[in-house]
C-alpha positions in Angstrom: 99.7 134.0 144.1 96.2 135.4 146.0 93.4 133.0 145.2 90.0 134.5 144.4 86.8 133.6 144.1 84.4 135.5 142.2 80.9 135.0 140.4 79.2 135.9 137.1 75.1 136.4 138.9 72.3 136.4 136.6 69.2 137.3 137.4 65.7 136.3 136.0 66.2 138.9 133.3 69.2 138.0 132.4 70.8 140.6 133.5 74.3 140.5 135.4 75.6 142.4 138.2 79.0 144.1 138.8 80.3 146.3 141.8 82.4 149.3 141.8 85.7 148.8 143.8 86.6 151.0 146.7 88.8 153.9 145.1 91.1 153.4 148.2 91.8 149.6 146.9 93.6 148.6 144.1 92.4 149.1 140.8 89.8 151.2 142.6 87.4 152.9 140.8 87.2 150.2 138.5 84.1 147.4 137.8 84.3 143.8 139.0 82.4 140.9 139.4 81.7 140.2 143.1 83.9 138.1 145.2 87.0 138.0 147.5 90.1 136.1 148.9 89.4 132.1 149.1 90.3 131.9 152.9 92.7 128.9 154.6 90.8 125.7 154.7 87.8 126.9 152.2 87.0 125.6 148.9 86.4 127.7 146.0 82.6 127.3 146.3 82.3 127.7 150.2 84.0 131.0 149.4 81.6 132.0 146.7 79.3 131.5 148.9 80.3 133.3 152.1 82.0 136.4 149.7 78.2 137.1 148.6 76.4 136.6 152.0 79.3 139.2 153.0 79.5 141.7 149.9 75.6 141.4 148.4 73.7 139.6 150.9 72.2 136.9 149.0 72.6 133.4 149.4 73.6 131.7 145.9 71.6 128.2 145.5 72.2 127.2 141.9 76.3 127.7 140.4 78.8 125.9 138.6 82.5 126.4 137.7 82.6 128.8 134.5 86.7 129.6 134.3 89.6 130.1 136.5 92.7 133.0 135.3 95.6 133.8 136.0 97.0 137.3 135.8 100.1 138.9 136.6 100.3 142.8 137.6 102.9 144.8 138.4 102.7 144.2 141.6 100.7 141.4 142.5 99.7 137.9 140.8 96.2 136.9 140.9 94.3 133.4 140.4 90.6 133.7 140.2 88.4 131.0 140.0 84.8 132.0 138.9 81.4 130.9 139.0 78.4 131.4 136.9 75.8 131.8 139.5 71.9 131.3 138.0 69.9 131.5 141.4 70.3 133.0 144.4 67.6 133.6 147.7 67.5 137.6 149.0 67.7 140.7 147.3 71.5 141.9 145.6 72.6 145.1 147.2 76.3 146.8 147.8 76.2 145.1 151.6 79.6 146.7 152.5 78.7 150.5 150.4 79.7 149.5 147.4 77.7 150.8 144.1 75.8 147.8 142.1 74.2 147.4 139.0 72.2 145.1 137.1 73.6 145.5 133.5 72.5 143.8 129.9 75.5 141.5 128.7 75.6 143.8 125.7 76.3 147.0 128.1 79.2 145.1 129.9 81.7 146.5 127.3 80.5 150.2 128.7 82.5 149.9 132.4 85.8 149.7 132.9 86.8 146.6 134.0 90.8 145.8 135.4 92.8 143.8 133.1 92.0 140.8 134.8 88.8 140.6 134.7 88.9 140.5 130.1 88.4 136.6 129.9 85.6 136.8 132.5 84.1 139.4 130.6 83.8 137.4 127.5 83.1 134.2 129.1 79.8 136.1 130.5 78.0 136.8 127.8 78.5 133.1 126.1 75.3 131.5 124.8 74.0 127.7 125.5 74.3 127.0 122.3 77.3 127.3 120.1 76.3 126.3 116.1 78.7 124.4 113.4 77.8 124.7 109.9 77.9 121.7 107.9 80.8 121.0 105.2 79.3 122.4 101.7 78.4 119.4 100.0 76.4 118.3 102.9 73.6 120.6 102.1 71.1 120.7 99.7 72.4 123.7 97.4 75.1 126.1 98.9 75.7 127.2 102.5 74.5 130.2 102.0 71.0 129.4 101.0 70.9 126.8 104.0 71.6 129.6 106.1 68.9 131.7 105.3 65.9 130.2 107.2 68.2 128.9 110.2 70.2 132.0 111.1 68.4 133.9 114.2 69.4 136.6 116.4 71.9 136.0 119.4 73.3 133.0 117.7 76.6 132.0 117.9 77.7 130.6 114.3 81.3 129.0 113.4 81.7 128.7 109.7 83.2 125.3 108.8 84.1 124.5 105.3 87.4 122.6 105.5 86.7 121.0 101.7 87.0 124.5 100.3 90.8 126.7 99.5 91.1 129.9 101.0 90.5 132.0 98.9 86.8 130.2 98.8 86.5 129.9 102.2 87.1 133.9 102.1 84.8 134.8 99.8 81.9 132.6 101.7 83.0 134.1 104.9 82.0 137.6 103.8 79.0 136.6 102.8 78.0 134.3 105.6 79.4 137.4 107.4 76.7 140.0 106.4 74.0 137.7 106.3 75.3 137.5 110.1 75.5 141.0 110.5 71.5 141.6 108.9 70.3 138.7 111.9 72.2 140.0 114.4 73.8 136.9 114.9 77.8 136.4 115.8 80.2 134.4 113.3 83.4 132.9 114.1 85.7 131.8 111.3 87.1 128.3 111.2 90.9 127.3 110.8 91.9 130.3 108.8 93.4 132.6 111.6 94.5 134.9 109.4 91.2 135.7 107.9 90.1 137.7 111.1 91.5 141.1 109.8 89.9 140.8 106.2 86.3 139.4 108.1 86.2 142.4 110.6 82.9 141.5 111.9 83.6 137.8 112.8 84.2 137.7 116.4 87.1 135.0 116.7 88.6 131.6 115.6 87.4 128.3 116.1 90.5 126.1 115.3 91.6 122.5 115.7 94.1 121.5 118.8 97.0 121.1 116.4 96.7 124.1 115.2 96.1 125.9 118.3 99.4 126.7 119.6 100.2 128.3 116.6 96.7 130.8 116.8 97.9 132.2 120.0 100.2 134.3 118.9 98.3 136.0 116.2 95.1 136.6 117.8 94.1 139.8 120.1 92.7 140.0 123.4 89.5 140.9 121.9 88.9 137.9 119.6 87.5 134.5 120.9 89.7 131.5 120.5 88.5 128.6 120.1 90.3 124.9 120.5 88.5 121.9 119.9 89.4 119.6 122.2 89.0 115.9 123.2 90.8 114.4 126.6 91.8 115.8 130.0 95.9 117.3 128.6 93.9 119.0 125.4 91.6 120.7 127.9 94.5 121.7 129.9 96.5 122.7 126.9 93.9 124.7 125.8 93.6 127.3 129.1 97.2 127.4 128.9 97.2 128.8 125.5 94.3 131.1 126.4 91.4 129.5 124.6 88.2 131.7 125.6 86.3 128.4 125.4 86.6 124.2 123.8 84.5 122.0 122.4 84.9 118.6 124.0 84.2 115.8 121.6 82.7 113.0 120.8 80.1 112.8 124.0 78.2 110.6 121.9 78.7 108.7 118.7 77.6 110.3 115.2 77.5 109.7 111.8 79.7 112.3 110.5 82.9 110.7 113.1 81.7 107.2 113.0 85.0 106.2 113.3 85.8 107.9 116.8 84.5 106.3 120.6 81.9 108.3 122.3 83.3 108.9 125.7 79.7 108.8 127.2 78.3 111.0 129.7 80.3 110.0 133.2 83.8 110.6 130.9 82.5 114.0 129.8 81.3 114.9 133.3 84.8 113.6 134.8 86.6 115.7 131.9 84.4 119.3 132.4 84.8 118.8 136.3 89.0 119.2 135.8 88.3 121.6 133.2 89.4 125.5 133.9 87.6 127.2 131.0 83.9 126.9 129.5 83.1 123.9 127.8 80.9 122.7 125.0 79.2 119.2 124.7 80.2 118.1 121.2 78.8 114.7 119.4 75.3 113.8 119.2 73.9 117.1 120.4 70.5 118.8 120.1 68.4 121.2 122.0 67.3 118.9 124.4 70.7 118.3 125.8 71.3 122.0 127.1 70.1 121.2 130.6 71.7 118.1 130.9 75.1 119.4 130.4 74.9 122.2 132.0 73.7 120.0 135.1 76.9 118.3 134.5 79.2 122.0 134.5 79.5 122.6 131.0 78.5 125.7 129.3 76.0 124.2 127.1 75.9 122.1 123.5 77.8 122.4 119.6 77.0 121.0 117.0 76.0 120.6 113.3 72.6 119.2 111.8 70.9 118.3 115.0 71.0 122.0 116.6 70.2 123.5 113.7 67.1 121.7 112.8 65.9 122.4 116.7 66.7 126.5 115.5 64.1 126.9 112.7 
C-alpha cells in the first residue's frame, strides 16, 4: 500500500486548486489535488506540508484532516490521506512545471480526475452547514410552506419525515425537490434509498447506521451517502461502507432526544480526531458553532430548528 498525502487548498475566493499530472507518470494527463508520498518517519501533516513547499511553493498555516481513501488499481493500491487546507503564506504556482489552476467547486466536475481521487472530489465542495428538516407535525402548517422563506441558495437540505409512508414521503420529496431546484439549493432524501431514481435531482441518501449497510449496495458512485453516526466503531463502520460523510450525535443535549447523553465537546473532538471521513456536529447546533467545530476537525454543524432559524 503507498501512502499519500494530498490537500484540498482554498483560497480567499473560494476557489480550489488542482495540478495536471506529468503525462510520463501514471494516470498522467489527468487532474489531482496536490501532494505526494508520506516519507519514512513523517506524519501525514509534516508531509502535507513539505509536498507543497516542494510542488507549489507555499507554506500551508491553517489545515485539518478532511478524509483518508483507499483505492485499488490494477496495478497499484493507494491510501491517501487528505487535508482541507484554508491558509497558506506565498503565492501557488506549478513549482516542479506542472500546469495549475484555481477552479470554482462547481467547475471541478469539468477535469478529469483518476478514479481515486471521486470521494475527494465530492468531499471538496461540502458546505459548513448541513440542514435537517423538522418531522411534519413539528411545524406550523406543512413542510412545504415552512420551507419557503428558509430555503436559500448553496444549501445543503436532507428531507426528514420519518412519521410519513412512502408513498407520502414521495410525493413531498418532489415537491421539496423543485422548490430545491427554483433556490438552487441541494436535497438529499432521508431513509428511502430507493427513492433516488424517481427524485432525480436529489443528490444522495441520508440514512440511519442500521440501515446503512444495506444502502451501500444500491447507491452509485455519484450519489452522497450519508450515515448517522454516534461512537468511535459507527464512525469506522461508516468509511468502511463508503459514507461520503456522518453526522456525529448528540454533541450536546436537545429537546427533541432528551432521552440520549450529550457526549460534550472533549468526546466529540476525541471521536472526529480518529475519524477518516468528514464529520458533522449534530445536537444542540446553530450558526455560532461553525467555527468551533471546525477548530476541533469537523466539517462544520447539522441540525434542525436552531440552523434554520439562523438561515432566514
Amino acid at each position: 500500500m503507498l501512502n499519500v498525502v494530498a490537500a484540498v487548498i482554498h483560497n480567499p475566493q473560494d476557489q480550489i486548486l488542482i495540478a495536471q499530472r506529468p503525462l510520463h507518470k501514471h494516470q498522467g494527463g489527468l487532474w489531482e489535488f496536490s501532494g505526494g508520498k508520506i516519507d519514512d518517519g513523517e506524519t501525514a501533516a509534516q508531509a502535507l506540508v513539505r509536498e507543497l513547499q516542494e510542488e507549489l511553493g507555499i507554506t500551508a498555516t491553517q489545515y485539518r484532516p478532511l478524509l483518508t481513501v483507499e483505492h485499488h488499481y490494477s496495478d497499484k493500491s493507494v491510501r491517501l490521506q487528505i487535508f482541507r487546507v484554508t491558509a497558506f503564506d506565498g503565492e501557488a504556482h506549478g513549482a516542479e512545471g506542472q500546469p495549475t489552476v484555481w477552479v470554482s467547486p462547481q467547475d471541478l466536475k469539468n477535469y478529469s480526475f483518476p478514479a481515486a481521487n471521486i470521494p475527494i472530489l465530492k468531499a471538496a465542495v461540502l458546505p459548513d452547514v448541513y440542514y435537517i428538516t423538522p418531522e411534519p407535525h413539528e411545524v406550523d402548517g406543512d413542510v412545504l410552506a415552512w420551507l419557503q422563506p428558509r430555503i436559500q441558495a448553496g444549501m445543503w437540505l436532507v428531507l426528514r419525515a420519518k412519521s410519513l409512508s412512502k408513498n407520502d414521503y414521495f410525493g413531498l420529496a418532489q415537491q421539496v425537490a423543485t422548490l430545491c431546484q427554483q433556490r438552487q439549493a441541494s436535497l438529499l432524501l432521508h431513509h428511502h434509498v430507493d427513492l433516488l431514481d424517481r427524485v432525480p435531482t436529489a443528490i444522495g441518501v441520508h440514512v440511519p447506521f442500521a440501515l446503512a449497510s444495506v444502502s451501500t449496495k444500491i447507491l452509485t458512485q455519484h450519489n452522497y451517502l450519508v450515515i448517522s453516526t454516534h461512537n468511535a466503531e459507527e464512525l469506522e463502520q461508516a468509511w468502511q461502507w463508503g459514507a461520503d460523510f456522518v453526522t456525529l450525535s448528540p454533541v450536546q443535549q436537545t429537546l427533541s432526544h432528551p432521552e440520549q447523553a450529550a457526549m460534550g465537546w472533549s468526546n466529540f473532538q476525541l471521536l472526529v480526531q480518529q475519524a477518516k471521513l468528514p464529520v458533522y456536529a449534530l445536537g444542540g447546533m446553530t450558526q455560532q458553532n461553525i467555527t468551533q467545530t471546525q477548530q476541533l476537525g469537523a466539517q462544520g454543524v447539522a441540525g434542525i430548528r436552531g440552523l434554520f432559524e439562523g438561515s432566514r
